[in-house]
N, CA, C and O atoms as a Tinker XYZ file with bonds, in Angstrom:
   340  protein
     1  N     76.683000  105.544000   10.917000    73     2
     2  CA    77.786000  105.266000   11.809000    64     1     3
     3  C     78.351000  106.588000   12.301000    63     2     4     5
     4  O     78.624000  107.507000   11.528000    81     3
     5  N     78.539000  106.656000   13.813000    73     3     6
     6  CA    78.799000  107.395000   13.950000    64     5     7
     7  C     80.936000  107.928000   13.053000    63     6     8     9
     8  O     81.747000  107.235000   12.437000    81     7
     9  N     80.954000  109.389000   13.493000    73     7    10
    10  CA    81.815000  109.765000   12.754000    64     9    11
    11  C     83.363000  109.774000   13.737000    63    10    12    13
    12  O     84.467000  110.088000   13.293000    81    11
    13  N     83.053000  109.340000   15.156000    73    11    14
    14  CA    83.793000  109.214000   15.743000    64    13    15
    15  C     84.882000  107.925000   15.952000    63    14    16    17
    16  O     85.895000  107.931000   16.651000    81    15
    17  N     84.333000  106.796000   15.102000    73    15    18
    18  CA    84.727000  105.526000   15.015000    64    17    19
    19  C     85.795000  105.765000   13.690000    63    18    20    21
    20  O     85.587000  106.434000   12.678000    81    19
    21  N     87.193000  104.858000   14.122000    73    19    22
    22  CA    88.203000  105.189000   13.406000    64    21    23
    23  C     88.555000  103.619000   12.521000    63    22    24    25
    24  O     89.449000  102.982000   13.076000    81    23
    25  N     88.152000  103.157000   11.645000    73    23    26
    26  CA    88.835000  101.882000   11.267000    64    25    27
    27  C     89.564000  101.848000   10.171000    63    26    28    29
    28  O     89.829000  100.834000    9.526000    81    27
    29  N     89.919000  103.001000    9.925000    73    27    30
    30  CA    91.041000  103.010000    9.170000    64    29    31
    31  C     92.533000  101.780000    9.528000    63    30    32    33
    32  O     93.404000  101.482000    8.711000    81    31
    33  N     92.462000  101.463000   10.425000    73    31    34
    34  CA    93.332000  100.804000   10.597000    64    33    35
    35  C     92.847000   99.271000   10.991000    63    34    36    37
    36  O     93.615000   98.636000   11.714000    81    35
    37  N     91.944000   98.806000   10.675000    73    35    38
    38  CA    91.330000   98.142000   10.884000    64    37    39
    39  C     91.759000   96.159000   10.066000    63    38    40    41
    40  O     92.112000   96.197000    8.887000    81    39
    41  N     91.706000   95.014000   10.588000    73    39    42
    42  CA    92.289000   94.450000    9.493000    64    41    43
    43  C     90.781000   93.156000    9.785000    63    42    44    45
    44  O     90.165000   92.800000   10.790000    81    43
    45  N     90.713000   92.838000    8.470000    73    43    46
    46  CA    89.864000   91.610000    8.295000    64    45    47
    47  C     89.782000   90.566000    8.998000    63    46    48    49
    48  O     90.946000   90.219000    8.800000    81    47
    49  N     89.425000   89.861000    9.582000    73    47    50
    50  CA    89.556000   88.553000    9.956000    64    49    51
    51  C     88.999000   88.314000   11.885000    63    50    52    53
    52  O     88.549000   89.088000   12.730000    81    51
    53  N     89.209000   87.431000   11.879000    73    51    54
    54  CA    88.637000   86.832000   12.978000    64    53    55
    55  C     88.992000   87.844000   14.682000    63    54    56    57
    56  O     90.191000   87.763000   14.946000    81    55
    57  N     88.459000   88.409000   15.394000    73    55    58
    58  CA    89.240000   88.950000   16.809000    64    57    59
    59  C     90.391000   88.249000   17.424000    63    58    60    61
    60  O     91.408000   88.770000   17.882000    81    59
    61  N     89.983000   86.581000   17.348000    73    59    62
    62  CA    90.440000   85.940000   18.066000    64    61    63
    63  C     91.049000   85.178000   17.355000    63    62    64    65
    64  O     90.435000   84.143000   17.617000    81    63
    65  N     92.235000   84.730000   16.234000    73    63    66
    66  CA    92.806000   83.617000   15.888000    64    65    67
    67  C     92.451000   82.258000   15.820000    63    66    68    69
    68  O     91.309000   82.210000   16.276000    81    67
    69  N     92.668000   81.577000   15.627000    73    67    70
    70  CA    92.199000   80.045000   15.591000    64    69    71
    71  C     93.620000   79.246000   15.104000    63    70    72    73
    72  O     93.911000   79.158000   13.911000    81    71
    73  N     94.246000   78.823000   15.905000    73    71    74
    74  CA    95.454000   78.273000   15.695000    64    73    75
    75  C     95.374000   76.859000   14.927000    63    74    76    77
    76  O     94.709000   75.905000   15.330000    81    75
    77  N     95.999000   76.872000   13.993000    73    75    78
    78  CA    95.779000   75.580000   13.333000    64    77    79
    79  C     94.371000   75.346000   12.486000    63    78    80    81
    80  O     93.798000   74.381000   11.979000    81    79
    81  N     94.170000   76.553000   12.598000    73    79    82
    82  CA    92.204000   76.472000   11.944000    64    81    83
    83  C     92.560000   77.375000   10.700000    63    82    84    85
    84  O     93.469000   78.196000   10.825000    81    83
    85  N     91.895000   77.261000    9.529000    73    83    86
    86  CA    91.974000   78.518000    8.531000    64    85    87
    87  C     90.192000   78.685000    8.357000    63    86    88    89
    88  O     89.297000   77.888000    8.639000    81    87
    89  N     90.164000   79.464000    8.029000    73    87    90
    90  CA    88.493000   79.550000    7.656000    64    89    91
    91  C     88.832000   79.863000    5.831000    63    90    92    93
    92  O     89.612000   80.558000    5.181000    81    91
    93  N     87.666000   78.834000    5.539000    73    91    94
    94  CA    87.178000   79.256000    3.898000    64    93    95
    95  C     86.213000   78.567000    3.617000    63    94    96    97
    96  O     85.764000   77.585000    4.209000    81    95
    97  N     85.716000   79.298000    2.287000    73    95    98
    98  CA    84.271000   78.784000    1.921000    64    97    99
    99  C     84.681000   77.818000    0.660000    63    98   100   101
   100  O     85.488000   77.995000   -0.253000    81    99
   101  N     84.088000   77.076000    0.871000    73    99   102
   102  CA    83.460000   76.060000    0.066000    64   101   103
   103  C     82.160000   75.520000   -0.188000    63   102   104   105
   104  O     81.436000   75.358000    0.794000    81   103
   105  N     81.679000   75.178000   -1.439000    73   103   106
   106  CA    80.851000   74.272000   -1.881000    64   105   107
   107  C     80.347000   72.887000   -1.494000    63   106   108   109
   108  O     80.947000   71.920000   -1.964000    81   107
   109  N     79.203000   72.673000   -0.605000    73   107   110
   110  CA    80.071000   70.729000   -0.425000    64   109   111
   111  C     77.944000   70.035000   -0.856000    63   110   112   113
   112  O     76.863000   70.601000   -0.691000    81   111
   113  N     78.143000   69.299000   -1.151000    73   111   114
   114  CA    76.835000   69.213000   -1.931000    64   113   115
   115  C     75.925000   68.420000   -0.722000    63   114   116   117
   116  O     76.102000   67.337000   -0.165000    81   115
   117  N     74.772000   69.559000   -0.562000    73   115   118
   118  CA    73.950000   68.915000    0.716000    64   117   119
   119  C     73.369000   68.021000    1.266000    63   118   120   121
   120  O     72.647000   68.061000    2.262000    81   119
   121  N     73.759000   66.921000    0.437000    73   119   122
   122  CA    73.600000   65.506000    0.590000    64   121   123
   123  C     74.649000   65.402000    1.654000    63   122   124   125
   124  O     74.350000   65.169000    2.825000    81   123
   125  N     75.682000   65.548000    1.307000    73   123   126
   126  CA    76.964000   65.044000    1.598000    64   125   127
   127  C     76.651000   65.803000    3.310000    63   126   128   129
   128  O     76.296000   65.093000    4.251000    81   127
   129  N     76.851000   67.243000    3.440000    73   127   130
   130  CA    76.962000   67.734000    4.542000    64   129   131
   131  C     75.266000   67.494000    5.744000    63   130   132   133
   132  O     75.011000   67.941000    6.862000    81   131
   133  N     74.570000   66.710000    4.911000    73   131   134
   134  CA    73.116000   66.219000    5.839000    64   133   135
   135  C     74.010000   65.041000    6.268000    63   134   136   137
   136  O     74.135000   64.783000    7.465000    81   135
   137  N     74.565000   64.404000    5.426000    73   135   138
   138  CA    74.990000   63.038000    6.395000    64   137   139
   139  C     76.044000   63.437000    7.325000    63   138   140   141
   140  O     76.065000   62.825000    8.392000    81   139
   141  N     77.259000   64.691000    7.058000    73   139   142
   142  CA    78.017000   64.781000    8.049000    64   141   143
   143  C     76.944000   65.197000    9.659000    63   142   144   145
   144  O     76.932000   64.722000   10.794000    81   143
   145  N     76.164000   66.294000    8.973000    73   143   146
   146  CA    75.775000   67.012000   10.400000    64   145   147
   147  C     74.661000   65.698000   11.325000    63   146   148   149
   148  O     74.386000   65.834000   12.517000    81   147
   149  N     74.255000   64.725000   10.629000    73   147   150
   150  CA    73.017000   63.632000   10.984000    64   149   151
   151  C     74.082000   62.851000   11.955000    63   150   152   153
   152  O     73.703000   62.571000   13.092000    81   151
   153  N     75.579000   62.444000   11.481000    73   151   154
   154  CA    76.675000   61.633000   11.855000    64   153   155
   155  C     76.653000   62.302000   13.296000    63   154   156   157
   156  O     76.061000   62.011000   14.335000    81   155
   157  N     77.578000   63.362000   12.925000    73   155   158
   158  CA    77.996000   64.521000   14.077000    64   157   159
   159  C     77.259000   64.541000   15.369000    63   158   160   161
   160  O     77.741000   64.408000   16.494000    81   159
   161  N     75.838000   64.755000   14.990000    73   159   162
   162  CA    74.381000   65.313000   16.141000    64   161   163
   163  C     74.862000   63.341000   16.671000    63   162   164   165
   164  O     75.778000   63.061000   17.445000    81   163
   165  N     74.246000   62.653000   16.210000    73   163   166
   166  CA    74.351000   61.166000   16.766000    64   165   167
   167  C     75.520000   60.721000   17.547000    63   166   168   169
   168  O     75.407000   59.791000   18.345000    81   167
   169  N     76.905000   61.484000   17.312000    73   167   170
   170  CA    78.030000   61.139000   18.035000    64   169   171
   171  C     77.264000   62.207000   19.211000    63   170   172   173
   172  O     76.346000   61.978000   19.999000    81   171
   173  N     77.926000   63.239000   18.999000    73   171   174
   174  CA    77.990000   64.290000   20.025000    64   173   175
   175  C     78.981000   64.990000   19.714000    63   174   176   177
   176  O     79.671000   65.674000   20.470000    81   175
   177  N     79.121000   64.795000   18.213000    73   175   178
   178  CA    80.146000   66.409000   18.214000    64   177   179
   179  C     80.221000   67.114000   17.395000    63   178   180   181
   180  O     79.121000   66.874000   16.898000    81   179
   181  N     80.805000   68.163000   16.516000    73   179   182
   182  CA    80.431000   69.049000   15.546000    64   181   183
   183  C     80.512000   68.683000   14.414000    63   182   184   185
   184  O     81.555000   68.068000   14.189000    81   183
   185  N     79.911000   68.786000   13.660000    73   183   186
   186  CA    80.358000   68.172000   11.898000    64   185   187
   187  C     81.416000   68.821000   11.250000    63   186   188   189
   188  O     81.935000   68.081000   10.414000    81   187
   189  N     81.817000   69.689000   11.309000    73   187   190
   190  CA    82.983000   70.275000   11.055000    64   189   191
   191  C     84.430000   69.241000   11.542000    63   190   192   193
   192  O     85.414000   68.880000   10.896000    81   191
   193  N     84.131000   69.070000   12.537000    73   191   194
   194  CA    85.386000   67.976000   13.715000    64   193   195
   195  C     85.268000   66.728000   12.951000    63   194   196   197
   196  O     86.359000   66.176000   12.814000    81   195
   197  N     83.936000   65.901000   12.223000    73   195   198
   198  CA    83.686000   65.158000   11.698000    64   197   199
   199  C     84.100000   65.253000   10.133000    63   198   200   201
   200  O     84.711000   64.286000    9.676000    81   199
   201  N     83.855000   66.186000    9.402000    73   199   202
   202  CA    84.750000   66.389000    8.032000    64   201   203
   203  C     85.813000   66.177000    8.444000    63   202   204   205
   204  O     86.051000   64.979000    8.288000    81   203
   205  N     86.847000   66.830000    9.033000    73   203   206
   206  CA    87.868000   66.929000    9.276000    64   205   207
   207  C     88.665000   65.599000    9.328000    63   206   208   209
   208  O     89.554000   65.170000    8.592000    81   207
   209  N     88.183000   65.180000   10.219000    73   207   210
   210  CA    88.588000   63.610000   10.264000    64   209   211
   211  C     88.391000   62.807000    9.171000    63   210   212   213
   212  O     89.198000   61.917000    8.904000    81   211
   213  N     87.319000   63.032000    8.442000    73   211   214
   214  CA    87.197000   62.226000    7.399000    64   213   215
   215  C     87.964000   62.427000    5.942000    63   214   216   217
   216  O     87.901000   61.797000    4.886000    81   215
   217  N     88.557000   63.345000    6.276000    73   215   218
   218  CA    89.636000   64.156000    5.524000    64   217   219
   219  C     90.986000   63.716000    5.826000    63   218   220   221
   220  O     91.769000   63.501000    4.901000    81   219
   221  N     91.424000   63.520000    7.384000    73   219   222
   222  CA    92.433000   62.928000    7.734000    64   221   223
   223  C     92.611000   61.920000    7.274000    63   222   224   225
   224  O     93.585000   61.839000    6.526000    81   223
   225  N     91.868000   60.833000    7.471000    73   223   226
   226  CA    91.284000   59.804000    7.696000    64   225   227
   227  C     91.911000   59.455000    6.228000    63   226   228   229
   228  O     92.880000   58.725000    6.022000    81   227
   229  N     91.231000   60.059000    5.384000    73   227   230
   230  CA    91.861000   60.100000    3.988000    64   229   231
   231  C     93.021000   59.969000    3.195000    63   230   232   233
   232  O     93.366000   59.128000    2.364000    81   231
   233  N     93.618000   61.140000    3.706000    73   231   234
   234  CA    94.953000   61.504000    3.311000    64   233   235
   235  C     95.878000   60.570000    4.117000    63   234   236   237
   236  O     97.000000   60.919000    3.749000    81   235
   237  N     96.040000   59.488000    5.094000    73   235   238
   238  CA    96.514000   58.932000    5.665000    64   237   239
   239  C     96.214000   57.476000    4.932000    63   238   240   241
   240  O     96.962000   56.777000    5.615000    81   239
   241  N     95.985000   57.134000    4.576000    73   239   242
   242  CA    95.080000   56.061000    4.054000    64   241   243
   243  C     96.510000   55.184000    2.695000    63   242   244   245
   244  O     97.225000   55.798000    1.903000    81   243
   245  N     96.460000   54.057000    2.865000    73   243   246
   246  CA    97.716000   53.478000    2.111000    64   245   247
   247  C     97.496000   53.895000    0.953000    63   246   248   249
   248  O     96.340000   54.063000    0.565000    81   247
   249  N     98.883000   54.218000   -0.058000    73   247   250
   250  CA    98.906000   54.951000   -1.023000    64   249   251
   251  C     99.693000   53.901000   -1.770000    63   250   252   253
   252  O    100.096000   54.410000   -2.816000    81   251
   253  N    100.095000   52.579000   -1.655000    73   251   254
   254  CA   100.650000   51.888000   -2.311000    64   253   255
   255  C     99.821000   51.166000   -3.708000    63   254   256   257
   256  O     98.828000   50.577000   -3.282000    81   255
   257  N     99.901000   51.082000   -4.747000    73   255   258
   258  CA    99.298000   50.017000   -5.768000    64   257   259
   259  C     98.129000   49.514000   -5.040000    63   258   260   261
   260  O     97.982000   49.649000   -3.825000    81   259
   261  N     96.992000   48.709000   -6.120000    73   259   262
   262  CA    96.329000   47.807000   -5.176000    64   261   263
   263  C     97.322000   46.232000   -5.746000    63   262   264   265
   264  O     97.261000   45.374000   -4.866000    81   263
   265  N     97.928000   45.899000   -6.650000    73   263   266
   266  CA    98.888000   45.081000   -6.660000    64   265   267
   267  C     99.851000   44.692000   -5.980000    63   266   268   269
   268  O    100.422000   43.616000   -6.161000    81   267
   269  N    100.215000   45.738000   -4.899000    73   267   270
   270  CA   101.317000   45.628000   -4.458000    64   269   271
   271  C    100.583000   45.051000   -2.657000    63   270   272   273
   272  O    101.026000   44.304000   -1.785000    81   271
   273  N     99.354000   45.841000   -2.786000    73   271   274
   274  CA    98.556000   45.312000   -1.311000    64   273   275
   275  C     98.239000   43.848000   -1.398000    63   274   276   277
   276  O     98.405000   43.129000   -0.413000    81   275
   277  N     97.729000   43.316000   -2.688000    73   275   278
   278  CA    97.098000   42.225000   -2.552000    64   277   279
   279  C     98.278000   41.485000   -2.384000    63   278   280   281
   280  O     98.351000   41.126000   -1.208000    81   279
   281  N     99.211000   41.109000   -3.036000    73   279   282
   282  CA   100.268000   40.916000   -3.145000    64   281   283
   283  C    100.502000   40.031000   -1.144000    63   282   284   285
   284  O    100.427000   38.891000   -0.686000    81   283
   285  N    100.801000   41.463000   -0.574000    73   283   286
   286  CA   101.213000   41.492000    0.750000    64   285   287
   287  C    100.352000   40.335000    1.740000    63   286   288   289
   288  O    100.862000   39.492000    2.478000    81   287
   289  N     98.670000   40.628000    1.460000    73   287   290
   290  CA    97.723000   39.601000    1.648000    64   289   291
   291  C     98.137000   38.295000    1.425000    63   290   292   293
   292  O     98.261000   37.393000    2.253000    81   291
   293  N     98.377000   38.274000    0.011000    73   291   294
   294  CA    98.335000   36.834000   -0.364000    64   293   295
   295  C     99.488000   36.174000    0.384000    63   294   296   297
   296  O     99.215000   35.083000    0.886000    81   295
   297  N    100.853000   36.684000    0.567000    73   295   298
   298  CA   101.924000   36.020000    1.162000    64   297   299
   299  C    101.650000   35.622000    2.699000    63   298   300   301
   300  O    101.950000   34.491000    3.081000    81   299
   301  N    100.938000   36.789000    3.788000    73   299   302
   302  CA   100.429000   36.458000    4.671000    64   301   303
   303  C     99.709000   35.394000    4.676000    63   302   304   305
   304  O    100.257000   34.458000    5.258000    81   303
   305  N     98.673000   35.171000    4.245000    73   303   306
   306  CA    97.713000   33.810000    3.815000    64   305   307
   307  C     98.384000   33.021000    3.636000    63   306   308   309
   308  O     98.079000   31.962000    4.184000    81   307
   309  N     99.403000   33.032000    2.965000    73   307   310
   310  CA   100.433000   31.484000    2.346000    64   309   311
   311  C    101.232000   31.006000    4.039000    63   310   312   313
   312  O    101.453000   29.881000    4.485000    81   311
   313  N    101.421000   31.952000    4.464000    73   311   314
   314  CA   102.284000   32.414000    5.616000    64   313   315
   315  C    101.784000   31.432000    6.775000    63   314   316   317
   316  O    102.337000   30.572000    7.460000    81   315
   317  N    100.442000   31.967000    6.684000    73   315   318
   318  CA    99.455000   30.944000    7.491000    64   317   319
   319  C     99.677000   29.240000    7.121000    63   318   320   321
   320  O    100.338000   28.328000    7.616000    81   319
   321  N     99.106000   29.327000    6.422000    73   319   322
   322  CA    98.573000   27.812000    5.841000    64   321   323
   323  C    100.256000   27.218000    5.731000    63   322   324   325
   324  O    100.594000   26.035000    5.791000    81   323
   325  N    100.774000   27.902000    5.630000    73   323   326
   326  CA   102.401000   26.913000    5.667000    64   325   327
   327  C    102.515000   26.387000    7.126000    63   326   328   329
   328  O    102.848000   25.243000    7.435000    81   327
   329  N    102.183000   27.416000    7.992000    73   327   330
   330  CA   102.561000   27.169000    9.821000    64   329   331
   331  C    101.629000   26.228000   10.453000    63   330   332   333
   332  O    101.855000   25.542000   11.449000    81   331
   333  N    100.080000   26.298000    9.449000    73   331   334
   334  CA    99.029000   25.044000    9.351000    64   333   335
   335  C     99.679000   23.606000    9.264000    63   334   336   337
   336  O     99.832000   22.707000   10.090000    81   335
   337  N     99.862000   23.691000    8.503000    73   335   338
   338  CA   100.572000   22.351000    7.618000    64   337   339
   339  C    101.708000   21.719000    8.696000    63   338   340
   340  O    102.393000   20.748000    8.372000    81   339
């Protein structure tokens, strides 16, 4: 390298930012990431965009009991069949 290049001041990371993006490495077992990227290629969009979502997708996902869901079901159903009747 030449001796004229100064990076002493230099800082790690990306040129360009990525707002709302972090970059890190992880492990993800290549089963798992053949079916994201097989998914992804068949939509038309990146598997990365596709984790992501399936991650959302996740964490959004009802967090109540499953007692307390079925519960909700069953009264609906009754709900019905009463307005039957």
């Amino acid at each position: 390298m030449l001796e004229e290049y100064d990076f002493s001041k230099g800082k790690r990371g990306p040129v360009i930012p990525n707002k709302g993006k972090t970059r890190i490495t992880i492990f993800i077992d290549s089963d798992i990431l053949g079916w994201f990227r097989d998914e992804a290629e068949r939509e038309g969009r990146g598997y990365q965009t596709a984790i992501n979502q399936a991650l959302r997708d996740y964490i959004k996902q009802d967090k109540r009991p499953i007692q307390d869901i079925v519960k909700e079901a069953v009264r609906k159903e009754l709900r019905v069949l009463k307005k039957a009747s």
